[in-house]
C-alpha positions in Angstrom: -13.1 9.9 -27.0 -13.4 5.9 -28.0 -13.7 3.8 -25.5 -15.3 1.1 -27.2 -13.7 -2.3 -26.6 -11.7 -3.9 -29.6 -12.7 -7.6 -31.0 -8.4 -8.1 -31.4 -5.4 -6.7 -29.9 -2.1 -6.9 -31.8 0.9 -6.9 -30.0 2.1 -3.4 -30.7 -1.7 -2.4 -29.0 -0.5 -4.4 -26.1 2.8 -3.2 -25.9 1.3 0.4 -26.1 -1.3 0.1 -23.5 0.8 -1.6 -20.9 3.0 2.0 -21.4 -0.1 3.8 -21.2 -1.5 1.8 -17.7 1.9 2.9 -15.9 2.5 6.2 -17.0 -1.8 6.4 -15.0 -0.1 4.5 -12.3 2.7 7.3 -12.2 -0.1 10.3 -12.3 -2.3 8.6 -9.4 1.0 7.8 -7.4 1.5 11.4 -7.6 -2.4 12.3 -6.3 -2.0 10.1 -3.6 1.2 11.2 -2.5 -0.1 14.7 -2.3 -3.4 14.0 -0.4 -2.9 10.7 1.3 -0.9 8.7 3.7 1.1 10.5 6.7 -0.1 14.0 4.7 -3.4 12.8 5.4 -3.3 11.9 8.9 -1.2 15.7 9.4 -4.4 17.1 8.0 -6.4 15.5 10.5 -4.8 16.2 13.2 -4.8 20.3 12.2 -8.2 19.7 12.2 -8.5 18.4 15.2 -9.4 15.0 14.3 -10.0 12.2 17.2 -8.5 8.8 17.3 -12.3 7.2 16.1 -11.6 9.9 13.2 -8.1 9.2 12.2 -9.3 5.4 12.4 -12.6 6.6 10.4 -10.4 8.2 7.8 -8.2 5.1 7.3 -11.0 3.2 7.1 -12.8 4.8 4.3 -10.4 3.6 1.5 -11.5 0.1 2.4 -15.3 0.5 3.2 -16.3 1.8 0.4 -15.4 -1.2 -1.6 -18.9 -2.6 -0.4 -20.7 -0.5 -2.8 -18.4 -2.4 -5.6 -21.7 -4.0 -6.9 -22.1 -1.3 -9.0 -19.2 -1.7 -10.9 -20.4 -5.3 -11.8 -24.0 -3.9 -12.5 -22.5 -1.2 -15.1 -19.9 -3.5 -16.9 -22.6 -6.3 -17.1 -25.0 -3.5 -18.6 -22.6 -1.8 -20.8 -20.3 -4.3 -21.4 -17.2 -1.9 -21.6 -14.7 -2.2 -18.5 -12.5 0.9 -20.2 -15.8 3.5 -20.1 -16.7 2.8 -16.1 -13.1 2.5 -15.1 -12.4 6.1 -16.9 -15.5 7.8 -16.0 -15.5 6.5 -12.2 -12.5 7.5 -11.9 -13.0 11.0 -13.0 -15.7 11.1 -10.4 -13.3 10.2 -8.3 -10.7 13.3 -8.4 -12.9 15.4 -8.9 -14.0 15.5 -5.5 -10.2 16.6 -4.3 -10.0 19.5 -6.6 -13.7 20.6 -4.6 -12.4 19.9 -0.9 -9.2 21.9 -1.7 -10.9 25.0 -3.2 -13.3 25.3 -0.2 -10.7 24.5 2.6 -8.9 27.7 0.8 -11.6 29.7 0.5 -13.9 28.6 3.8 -11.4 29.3 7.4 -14.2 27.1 9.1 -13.6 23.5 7.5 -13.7 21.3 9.6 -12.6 17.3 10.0 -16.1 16.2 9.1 -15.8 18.2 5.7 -12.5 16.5 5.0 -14.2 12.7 5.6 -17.4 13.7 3.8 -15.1 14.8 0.5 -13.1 11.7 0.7 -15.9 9.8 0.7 -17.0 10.2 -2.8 -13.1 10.2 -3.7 -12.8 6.6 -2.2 -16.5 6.0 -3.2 -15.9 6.5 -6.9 -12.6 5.1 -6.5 -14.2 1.5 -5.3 -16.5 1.2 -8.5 -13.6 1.9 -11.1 -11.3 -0.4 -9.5 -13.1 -4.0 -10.2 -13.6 -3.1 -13.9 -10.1 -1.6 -14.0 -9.0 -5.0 -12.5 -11.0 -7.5 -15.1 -9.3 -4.9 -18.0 -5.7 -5.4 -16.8 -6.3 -9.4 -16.4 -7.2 -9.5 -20.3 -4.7 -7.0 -21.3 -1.5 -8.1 -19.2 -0.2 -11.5 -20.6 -0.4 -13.9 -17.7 2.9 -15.3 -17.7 4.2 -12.0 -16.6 1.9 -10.9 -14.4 4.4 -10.6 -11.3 7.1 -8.6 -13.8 4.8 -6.5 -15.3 3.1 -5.2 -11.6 6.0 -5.2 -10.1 8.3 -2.9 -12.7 5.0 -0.9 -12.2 4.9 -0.6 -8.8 8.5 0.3 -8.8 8.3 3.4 -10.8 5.2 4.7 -8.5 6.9 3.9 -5.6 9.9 5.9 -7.3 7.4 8.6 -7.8 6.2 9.0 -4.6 9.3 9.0 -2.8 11.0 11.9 -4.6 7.5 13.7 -4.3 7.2 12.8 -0.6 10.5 14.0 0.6 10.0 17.6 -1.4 6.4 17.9 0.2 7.5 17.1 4.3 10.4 19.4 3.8 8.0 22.2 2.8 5.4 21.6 4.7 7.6 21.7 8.1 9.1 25.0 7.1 5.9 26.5 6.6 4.7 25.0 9.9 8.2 26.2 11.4 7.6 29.4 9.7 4.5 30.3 8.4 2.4 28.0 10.9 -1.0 30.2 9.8 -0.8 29.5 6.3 -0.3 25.5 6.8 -4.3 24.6 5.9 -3.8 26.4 3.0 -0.5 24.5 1.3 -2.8 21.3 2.5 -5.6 22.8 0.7 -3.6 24.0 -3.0 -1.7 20.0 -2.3 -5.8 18.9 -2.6 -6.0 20.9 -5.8 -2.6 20.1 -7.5 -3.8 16.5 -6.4 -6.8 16.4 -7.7 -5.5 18.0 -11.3 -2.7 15.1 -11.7 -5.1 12.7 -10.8 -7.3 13.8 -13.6 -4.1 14.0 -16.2 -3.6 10.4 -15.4 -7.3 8.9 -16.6 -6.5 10.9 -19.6 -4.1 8.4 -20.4 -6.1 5.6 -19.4 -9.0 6.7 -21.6 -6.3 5.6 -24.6 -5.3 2.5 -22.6 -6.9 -0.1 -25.1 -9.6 -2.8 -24.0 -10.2 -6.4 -25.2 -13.4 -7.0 -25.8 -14.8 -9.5 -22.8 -18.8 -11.1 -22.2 -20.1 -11.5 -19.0 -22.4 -14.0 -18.3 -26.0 -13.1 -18.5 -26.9 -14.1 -14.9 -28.2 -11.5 -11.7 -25.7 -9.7 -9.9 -26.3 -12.3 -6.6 -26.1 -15.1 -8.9 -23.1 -14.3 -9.9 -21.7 -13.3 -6.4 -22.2 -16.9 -5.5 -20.4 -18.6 -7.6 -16.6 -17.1 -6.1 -17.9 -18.2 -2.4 -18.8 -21.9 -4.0 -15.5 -22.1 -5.2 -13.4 -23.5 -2.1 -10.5 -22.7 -2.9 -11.0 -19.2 -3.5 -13.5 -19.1 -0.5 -10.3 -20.5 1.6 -8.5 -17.2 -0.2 -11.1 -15.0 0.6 -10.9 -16.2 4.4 -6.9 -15.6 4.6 -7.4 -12.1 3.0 -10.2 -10.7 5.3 -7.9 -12.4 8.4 -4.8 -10.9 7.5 -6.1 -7.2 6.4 -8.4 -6.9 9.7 -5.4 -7.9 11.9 -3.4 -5.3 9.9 -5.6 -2.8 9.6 -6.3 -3.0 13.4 -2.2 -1.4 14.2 -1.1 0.4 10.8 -3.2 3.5 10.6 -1.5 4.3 13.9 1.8 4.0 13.1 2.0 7.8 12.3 0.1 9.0 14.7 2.1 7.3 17.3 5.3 8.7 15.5 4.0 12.8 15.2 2.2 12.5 18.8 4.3 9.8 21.2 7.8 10.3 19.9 7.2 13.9 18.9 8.7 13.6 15.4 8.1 15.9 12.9 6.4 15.5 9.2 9.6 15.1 8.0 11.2 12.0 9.7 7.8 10.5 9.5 8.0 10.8 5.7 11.7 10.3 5.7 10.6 7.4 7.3 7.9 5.8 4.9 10.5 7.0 1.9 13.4 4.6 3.6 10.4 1.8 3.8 9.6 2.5 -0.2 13.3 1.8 -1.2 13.3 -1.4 0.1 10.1 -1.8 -1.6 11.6 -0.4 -4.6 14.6 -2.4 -4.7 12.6 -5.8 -3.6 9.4 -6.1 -5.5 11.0 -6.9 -9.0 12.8 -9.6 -7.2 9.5 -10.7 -6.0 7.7 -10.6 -8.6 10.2 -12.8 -10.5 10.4 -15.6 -8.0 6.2 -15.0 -7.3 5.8 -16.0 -11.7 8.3 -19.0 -11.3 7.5 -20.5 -8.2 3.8 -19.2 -6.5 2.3 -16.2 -5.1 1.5 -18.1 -2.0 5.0 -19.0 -1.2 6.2 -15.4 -1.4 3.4 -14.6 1.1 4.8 -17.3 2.9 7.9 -15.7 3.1 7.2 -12.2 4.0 4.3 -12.4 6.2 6.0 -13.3 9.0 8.7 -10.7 8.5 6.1 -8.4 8.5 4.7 -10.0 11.9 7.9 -9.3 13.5 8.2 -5.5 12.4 4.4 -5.1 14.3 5.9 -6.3 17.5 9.0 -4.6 16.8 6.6 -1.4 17.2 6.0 -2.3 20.4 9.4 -1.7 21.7 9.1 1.8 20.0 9.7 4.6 22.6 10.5 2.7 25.2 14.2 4.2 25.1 15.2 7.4 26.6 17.6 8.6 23.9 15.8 9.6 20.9 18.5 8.0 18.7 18.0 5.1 19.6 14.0 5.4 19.0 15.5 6.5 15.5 17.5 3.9 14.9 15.0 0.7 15.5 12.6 3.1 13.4 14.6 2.7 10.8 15.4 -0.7 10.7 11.3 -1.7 11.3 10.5 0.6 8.0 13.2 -1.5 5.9 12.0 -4.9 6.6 8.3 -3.2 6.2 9.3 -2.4 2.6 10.9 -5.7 1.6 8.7 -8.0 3.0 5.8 -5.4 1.9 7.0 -5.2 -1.4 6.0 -9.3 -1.4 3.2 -9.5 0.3 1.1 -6.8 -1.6 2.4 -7.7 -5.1 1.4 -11.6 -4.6 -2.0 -10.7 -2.7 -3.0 -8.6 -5.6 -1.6 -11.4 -8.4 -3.0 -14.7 -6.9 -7.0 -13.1 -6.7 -6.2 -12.6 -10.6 -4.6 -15.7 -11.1 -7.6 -18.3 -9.4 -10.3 -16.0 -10.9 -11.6 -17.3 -14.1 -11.3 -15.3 -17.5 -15.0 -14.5 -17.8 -16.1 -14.0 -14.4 -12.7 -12.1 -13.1 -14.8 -9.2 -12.3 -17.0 -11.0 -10.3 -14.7 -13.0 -8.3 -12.8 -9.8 -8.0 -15.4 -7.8 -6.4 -16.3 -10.9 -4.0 -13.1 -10.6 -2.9 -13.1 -6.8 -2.6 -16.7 -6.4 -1.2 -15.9 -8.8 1.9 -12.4 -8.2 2.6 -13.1 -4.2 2.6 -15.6 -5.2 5.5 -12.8 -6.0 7.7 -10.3 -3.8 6.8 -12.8 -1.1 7.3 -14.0 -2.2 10.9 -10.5 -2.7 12.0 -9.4 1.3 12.1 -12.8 2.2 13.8 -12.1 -0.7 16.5 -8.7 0.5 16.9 -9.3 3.8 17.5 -12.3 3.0 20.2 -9.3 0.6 21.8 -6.6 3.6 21.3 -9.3 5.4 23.8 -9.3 2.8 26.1 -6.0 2.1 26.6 -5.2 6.2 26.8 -4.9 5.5 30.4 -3.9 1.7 30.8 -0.3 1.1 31.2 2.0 -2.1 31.3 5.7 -1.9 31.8 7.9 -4.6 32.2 11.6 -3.5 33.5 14.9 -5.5 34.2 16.4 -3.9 37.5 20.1 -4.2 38.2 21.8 -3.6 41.8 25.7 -3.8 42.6 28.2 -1.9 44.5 29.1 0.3 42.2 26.0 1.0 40.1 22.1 0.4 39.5 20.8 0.3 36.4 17.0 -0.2 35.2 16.6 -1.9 31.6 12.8 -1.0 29.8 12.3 -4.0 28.4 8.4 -3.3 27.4 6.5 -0.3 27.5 2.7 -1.0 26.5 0.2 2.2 26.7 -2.3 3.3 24.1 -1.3 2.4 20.4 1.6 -0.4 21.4 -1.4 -1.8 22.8 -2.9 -2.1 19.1 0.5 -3.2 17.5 0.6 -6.4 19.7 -2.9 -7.7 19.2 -2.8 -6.8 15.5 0.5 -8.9 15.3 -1.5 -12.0 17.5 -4.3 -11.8 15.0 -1.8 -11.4 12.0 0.0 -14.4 13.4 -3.7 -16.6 13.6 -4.0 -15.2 9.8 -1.1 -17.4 8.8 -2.8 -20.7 9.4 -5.3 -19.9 7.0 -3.2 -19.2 4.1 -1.9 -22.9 4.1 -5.1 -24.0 3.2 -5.1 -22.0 0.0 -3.6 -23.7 -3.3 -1.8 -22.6 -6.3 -0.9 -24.1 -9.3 3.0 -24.1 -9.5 3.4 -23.8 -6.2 6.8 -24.8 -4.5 7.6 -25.1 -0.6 8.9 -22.5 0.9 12.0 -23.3 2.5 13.0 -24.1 -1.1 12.2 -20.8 -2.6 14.0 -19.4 0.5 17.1 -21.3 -0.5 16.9 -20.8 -3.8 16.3 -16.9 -3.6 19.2 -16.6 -0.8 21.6 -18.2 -3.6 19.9 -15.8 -6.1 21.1 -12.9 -4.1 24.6 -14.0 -2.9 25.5 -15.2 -6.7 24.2 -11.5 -8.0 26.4 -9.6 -5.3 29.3 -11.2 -6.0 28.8 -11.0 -9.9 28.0 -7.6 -9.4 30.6 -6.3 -6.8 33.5 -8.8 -6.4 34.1 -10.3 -9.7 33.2 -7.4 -11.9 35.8 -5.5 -9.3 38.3 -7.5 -10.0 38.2 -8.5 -13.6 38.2 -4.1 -14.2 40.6 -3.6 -11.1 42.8 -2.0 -13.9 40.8 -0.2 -15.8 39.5 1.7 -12.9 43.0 2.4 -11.1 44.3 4.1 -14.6 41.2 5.7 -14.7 41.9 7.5 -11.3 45.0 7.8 -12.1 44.4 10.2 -15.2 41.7 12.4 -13.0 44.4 13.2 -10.9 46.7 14.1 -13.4 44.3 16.1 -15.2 
């Protein structure tokens, strides 16, 4: 196996390697699908995790982007970004393929083998991820940035919503049926997981590197020079804001779902698959308006949708139909998608974009190493405030009286986790100031990207649907009319 970095790329290499980096992003889509998000939480709670544990295991992705310093130390030592990322991340499946074979094989596992396992998965994880990073900023032209990500994105998100859907509707029958064996299709999910995972650094391993020099200074040095730079230090202040805020409500989400509303695994992933298409069916839009205009403004623009789906939470429940629940569930997961889609996609573009060539890594890191911090505290304070709001309530009602009838309207029901949602959207909402501050080269106000988009759609809707309609009107009336003949 070469993984030696190469002095010039033609464009055929780069054409081939961009293939090669999103058929790995398909294969790890996969693996995390099959051992992460509500899956995840599911497992948990079978093993009788708490709400500090749930928080503890949301928190882990996060926290153990601290130890990203070694990922600098081993690219600056060996100068190859394509050898750590591939070997880390070996490491870092590895560890699934383990924790699956002794949940199947040991009947005593227990929560704290689970988080100990998905330690070294996230650990390993962390150190591949900056040099994977610094690799895709010297492969990926920079003019396309946004497109390439985001027709990326779209595919894994395609990926795991066709493998999400399949997995909840087998995993309730065999909790409806075979409730016994349900650790064990959790544990072979670990396994089949972990083997994907592995399949997909194959592919990376022939993902080909230009060759890059660091400069020769000490690690600390170097970690300086990212929080001297004030405009990135005013980015690395919005970023730690916005993910602690986040990070303080989101793990919860399914928890409050399977536990307070009593759905089961499959609405909650039917759920999270309805919030994916509208990621799916956003992002390249995003991504296209985030290369023209500016990264900033499409955070702009969907951070404050996303605010209002967090409050929207709140009012969650509150309702004594369960349609009705259903229905505002599945209106918050759409906006969570679209203005998700955004948000990630431009948070992800603008670190690479205000990181210089040479020291990308670097900068990277800094930005991973201190936002992980907060995102990683967040869960564990949440779930100590989960327990302290177990038995705090606050209802606000609207109470009618007449003649003929008396009605009572819940208008907010705050106990527990809609506790969280509200003062994660506050602090989300605080986030927002800081993000102003940040700047962007090419960057446009928002109001006239909004206007500008909002034209963009209408003009492709009726292109697509009332025009095209009616300039084939006739082709596709003979058309039927010849099906029914036949």
């Amino acid at each position: 196996m070469n993984l030696r970095p190469q002095k010039i790329l033609t464009e055929q290499d780069v054409q081939t390697g961009l293939k090669l980096v999103i058929t790995d992003g398909l294969a790890s889509e996969a693996m995390n699908a099959l051992i992460g998000g509500a899956f995840l939480v599911s497992f948990g709670l079978l093993l009788g995790a708490s709400n500090f544990q749930i928080g503890l295991l949301a928190s882990l992705p996060t926290f153990t982007n601290i130890f990203q310093l070694l990922s600098i130390w081993l690219v600056k030592r060996y100068n190859n970004r394509r050898a750590v990322s591939v070997f880390c991340s070996l490491l870092a499946r590895i560890p699934l393929v383990i924790v699956g074979a002794m949940v199947l094989f040991n009947n005593s596992a227990s929560i704290n083998l689970l988080i100990i396992f998905l330690f070294f998965f996230y650990f390993f994880g962390s150190v591949a991820g900056p040099s994977w990073n610094a690799w895709m900023k010297d492969l990926v032209p920079e003019n396309s940035l946004g497109t390439f990500f985001a027709k990326r994105n779209s595919y894994m998100q395609t990926v795991n919503v066709v493998l999400s859907i399949v997995l909840a509707l087998f995993v309730d029958y065999v909790k409806d049926h075979f409730p016994a064996r349900l650790a064990t299709t959790y544990s072979w999910m670990y396994i089949a997981g972990g083997l994907i995972g592995i399949t997909g650094v194959l592919f990376l391993s022939r993902t080909p590197e230009p060759q890059s020099q660091m400069l020769n200074e000490n690690i600390f040095t170097l970690l300086k020079k990212p929080l001297k730079d004030g405009n990135f230090r005013r980015l690395l202040l919005f970023n730690s804001a916005w993910v602690f805020a986040l990070n303080i409500a989101i793990p919860f989400f399914t928890v409050y779902m399977m536990k307070n509303i009593g759905l089961s695994l499959s609405y909650v992933i039917g759920l999270t698959i309805i919030s994916q298409l509208s990621n799916i069916f956003t992002v390249r839009i995003w991504g296209i308006f985030a290369d023209r205009y500016s990264n900033k403004t499409i955070i702009a623009i969907g951070a404050p949708l996303y605010i209002l789906c967090i409050i929207a939470w709140c009012f969650v429940g509150i309702y004594t139909r369960m349609y009705a629940n259903i229905i505002l569930l599945v209106i918050i997961h759409i906006f969570m998608g679209i203005s998700n889609a955004g948000i990630n996609l431009s948070l992800t573009n603008i670190g690479l974009k205000l990181a210089p060539r040479n020291e990308a890594i670097v900068y990277l890191s800094a930005k991973n190493i201190i936002t992980a911090f907060f995102s990683s505290v967040a869960p564990l304070i949440g779930g100590y405030m989960a327990d302290f709001f177990e038995k705090r309530h606050l209802v606000v009602n609207a109470y009618y009286e007449g003649p003929r009838m008396e009605k009572v309207l819940h208008l907010i029901s705050l106990h527990e986790w809609n506790f969280l949602f509200l003062i994660g959207a506050v602090l989300a909402l605080g986030a927002m100031q800081l993000l102003m501050q940040v700047k962007e080269a090419g960057e446009v106000e928002k109001d006239v990207v909004v206007r500008i988009m909002r034209s963009s759609i209408k003009n492709n809707l009726k292109e697509n649907f009332l025009i095209g309609n009616l300039v084939h009107w006739h082709e596709q009336f003979w058309s039927m009319v010849r099906r029914k003949a036949t």
